[in-house]
TORKOL-4160 file (C-alpha; in steps of 0.2 Angstrom, whole numbers, padded with zeros to 4 digits, m for minus):
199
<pt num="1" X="m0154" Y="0075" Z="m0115"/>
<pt num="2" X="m0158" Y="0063" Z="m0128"/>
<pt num="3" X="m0135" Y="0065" Z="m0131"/>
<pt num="4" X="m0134" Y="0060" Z="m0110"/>
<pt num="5" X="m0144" Y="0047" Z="m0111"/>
<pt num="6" X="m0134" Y="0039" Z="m0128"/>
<pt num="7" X="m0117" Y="0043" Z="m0118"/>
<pt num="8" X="m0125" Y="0034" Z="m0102"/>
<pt num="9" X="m0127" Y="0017" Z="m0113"/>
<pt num="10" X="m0113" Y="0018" Z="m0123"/>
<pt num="11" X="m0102" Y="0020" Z="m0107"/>
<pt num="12" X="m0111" Y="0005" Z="m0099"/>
<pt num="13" X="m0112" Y="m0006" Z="m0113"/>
<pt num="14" X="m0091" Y="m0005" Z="m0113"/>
<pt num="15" X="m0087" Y="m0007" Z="m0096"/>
<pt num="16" X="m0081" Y="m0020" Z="m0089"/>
<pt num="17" X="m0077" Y="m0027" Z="m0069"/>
<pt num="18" X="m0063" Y="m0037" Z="m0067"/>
<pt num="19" X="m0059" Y="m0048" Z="m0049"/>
<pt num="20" X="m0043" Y="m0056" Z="m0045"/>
<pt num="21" X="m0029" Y="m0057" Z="m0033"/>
<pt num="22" X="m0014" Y="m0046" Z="m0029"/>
<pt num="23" X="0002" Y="m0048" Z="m0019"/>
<pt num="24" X="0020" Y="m0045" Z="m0017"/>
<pt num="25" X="0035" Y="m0037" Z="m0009"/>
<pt num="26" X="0034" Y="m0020" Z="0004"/>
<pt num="27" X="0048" Y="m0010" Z="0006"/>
<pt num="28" X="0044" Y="0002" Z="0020"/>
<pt num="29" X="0049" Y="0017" Z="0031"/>
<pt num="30" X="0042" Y="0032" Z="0041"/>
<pt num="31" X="0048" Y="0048" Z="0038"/>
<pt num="32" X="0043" Y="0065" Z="0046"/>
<pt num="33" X="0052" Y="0076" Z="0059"/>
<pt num="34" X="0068" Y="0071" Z="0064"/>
<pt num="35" X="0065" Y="0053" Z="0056"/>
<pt num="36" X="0081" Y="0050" Z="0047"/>
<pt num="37" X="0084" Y="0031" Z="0045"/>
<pt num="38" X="0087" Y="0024" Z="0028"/>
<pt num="39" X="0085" Y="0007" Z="0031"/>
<pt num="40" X="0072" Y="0000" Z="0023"/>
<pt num="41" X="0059" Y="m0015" Z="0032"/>
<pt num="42" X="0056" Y="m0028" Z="0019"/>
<pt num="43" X="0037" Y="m0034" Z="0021"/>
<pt num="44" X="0025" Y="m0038" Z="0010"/>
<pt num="45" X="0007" Y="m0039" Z="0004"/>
<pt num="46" X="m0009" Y="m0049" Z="0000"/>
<pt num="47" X="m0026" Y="m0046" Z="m0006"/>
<pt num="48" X="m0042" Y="m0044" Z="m0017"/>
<pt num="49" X="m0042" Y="m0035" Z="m0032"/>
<pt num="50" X="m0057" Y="m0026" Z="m0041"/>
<pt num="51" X="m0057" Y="m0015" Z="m0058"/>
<pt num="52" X="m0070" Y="m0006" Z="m0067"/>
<pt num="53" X="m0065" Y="m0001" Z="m0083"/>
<pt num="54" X="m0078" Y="0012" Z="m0088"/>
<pt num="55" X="m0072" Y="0017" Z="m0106"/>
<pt num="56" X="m0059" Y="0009" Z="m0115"/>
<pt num="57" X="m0040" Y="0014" Z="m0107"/>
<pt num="58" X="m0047" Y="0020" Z="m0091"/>
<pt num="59" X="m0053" Y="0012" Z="m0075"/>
<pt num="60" X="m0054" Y="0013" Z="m0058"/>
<pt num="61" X="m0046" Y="0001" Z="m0048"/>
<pt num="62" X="m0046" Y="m0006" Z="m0029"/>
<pt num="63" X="m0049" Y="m0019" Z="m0018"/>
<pt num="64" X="m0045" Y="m0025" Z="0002"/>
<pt num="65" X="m0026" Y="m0030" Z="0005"/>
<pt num="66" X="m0017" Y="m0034" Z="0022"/>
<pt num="67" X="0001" Y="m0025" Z="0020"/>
<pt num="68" X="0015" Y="m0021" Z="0032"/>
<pt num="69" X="0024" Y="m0006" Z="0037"/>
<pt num="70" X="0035" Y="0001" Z="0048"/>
<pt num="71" X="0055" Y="0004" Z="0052"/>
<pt num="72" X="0070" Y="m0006" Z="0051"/>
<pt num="73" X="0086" Y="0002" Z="0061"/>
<pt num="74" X="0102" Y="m0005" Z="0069"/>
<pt num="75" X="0119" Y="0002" Z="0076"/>
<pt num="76" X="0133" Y="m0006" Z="0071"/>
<pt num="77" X="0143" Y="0000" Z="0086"/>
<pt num="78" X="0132" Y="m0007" Z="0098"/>
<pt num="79" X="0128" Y="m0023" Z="0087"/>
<pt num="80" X="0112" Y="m0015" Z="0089"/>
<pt num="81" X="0093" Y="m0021" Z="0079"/>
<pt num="82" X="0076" Y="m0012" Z="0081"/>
<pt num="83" X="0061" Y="m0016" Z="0072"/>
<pt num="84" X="0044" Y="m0010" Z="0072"/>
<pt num="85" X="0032" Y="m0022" Z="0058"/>
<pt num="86" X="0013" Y="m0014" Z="0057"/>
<pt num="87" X="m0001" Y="m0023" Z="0049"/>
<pt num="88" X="m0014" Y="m0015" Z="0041"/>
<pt num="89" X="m0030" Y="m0019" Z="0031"/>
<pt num="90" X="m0028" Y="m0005" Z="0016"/>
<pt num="91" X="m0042" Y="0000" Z="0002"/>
<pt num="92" X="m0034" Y="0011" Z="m0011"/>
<pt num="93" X="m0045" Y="0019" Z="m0022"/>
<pt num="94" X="m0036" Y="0023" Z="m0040"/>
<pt num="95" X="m0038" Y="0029" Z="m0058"/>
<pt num="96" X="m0030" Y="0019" Z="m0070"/>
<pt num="97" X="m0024" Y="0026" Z="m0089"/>
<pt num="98" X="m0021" Y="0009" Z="m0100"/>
<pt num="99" X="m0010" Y="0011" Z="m0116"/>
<pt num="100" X="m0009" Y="m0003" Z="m0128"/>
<pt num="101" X="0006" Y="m0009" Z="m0132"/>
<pt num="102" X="0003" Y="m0027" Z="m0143"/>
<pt num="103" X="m0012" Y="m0036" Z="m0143"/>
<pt num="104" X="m0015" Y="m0043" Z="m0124"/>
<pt num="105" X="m0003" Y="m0032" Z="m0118"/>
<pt num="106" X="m0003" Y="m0014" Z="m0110"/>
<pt num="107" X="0004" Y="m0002" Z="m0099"/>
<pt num="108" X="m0005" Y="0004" Z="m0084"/>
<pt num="109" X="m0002" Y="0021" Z="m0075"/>
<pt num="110" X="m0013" Y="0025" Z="m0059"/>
<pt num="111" X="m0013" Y="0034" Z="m0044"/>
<pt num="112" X="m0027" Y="0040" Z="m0032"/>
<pt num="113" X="m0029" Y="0038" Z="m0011"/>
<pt num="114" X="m0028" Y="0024" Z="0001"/>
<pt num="115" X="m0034" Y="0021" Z="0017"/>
<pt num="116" X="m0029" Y="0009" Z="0031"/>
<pt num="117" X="m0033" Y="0004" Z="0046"/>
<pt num="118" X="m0020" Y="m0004" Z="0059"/>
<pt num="119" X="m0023" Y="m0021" Z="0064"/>
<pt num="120" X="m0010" Y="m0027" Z="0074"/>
<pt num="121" X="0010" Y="m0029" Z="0074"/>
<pt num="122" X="0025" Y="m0030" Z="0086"/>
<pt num="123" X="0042" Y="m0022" Z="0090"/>
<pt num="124" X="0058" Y="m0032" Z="0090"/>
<pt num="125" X="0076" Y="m0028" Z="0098"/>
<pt num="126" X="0092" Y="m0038" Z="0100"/>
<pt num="127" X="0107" Y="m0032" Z="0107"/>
<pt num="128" X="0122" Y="m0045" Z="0103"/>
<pt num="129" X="0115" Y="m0061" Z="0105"/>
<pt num="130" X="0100" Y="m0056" Z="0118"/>
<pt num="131" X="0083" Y="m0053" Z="0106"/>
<pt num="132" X="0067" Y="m0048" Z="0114"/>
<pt num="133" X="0050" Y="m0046" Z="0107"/>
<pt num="134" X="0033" Y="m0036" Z="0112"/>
<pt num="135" X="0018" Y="m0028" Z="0107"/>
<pt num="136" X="0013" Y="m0039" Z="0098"/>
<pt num="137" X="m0007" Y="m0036" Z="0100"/>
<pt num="138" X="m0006" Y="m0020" Z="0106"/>
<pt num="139" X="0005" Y="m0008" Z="0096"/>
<pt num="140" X="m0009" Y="0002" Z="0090"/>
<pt num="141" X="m0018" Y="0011" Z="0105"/>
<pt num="142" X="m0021" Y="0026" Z="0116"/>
<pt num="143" X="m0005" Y="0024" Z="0126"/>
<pt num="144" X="0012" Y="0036" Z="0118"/>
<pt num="145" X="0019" Y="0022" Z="0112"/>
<pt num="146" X="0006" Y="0016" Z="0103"/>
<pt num="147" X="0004" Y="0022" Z="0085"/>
<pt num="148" X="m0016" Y="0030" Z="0078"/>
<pt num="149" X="m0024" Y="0014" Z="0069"/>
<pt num="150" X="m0031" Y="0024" Z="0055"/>
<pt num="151" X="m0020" Y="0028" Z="0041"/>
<pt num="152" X="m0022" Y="0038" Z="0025"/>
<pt num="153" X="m0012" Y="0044" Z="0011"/>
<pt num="154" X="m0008" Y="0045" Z="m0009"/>
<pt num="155" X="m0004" Y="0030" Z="m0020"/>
<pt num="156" X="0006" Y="0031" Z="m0036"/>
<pt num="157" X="0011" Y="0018" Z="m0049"/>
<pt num="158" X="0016" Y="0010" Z="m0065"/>
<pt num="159" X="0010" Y="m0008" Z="m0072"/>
<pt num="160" X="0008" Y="m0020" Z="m0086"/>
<pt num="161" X="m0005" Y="m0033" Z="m0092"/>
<pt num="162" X="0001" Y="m0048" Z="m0100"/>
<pt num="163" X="m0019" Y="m0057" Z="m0103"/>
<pt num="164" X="m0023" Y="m0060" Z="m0087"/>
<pt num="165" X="m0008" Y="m0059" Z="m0078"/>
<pt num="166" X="m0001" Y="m0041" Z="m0069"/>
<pt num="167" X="0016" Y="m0033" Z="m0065"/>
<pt num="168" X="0015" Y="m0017" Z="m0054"/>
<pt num="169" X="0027" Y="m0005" Z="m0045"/>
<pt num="170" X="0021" Y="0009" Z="m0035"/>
<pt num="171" X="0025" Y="0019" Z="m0019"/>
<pt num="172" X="0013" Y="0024" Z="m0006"/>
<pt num="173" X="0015" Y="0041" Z="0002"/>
<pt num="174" X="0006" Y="0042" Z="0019"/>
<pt num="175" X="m0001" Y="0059" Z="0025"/>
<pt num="176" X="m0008" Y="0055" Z="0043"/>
<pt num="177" X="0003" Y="0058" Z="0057"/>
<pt num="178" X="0000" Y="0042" Z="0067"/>
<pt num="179" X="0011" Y="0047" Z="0083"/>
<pt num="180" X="0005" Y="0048" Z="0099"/>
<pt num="181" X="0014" Y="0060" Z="0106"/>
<pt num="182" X="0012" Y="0079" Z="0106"/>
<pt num="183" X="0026" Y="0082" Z="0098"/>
<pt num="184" X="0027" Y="0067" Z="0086"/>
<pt num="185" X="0026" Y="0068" Z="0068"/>
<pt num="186" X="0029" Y="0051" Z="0058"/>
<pt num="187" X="0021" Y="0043" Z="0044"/>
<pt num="188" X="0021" Y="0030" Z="0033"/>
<pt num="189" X="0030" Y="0029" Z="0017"/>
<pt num="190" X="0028" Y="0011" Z="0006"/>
<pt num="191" X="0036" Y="0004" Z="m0011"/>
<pt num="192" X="0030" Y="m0011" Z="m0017"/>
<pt num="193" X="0031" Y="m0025" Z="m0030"/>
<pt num="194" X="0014" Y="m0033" Z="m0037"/>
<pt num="195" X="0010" Y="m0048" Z="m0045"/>
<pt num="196" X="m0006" Y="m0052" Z="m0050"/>
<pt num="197" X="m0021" Y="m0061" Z="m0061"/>
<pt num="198" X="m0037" Y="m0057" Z="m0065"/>
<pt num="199" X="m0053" Y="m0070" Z="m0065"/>
């Protein structure tokens, strides 16, 4: 008991919670059945940052970020562009392995689950030179061509500290199937590009 107890203060005494602010580049796609576009969306993302360092060279990180997703397509015959750009508010919740590498500076590998809810978006087409834009409030909902608002999946990166200042890459991996449909299966997938600093 009285060994606990020491690992307890020990543990407290060394860890540390760092704030600060995230943001960067999306490169997003669905994927499930009969999903085979490879073009990629180009988005982004912005938010809160929050890590607790427990022990030394490990933490758990998270925070609150609005990021997009969605699908980029087009046909070249037809001179053809669809769109779809979804905005969620996302809470990953990741472990994080640190390795020094110099003084101030370190490697950071993490992974761990996200959630998200949808919180707005729209769809865009243009065929030749006519364009048309709509939903923009309302393409998450109860109708088939809405999409389910919650999202949820499995996060995996790689990063570096300089001091205060962060670098990531990661790729989120969603797992919920946000179709309406009966028969619909599609779900997010995400890579991103991070900078960050820490207060």
């Amino acid at each position: 008991m009285a060994l606990m107890a020491m690992l307890v203060i020990v543990a407290g005494a060394s860890a540390q919670v760092n704030l600060g602010i995230k943001g960067g580049v999306n490169m997003s796609n669905y994927y499930g059945d009969e999903l085979n576009e490879k073009n990629v969306k180009i988005g982004f993302h912005v938010g809160l940052a929050a890590e607790y360092e427990f022990v030394p060279g490990s933490a758990l990180q998270t925070g609150l970020f609005f990021t997009t997703k969605g699908l980029k397509t087009e046909d070249a015959d037809w001179n053809a562009k669809y769109s779809e750009n979804l905005m969620y508010l996302q809470l990953p919740v990741h472990y994080a392995y640190k390795m020094d590498v110099t003084p101030g500076t370190r490697i950071v590998f993490h992974g761990g689950p996200y959630v998200a809810y949808g919180v707005g978006g729209s769809r865009k087409a243009s065929v030749g030179n006519i364009n048309a834009e709509w939903d923009v409030d309302n393409i998450f909902g109860d109708g088939r061509a809405q999409y389910k608002p919650f999202d949820a999946g499995l996060g995996l990166g790689v990063g570096a500290e300089f001091g205060p200042i962060l670098f990531d890459l990661g790729w989120d991996m969603g797992l919920v199937n946000i179709s309406r449909t009966s028969n619909g299966d599609i779900k997010n997938q995400n890579a991103y590009l991070s900078v960050g600093y820490k207060f």
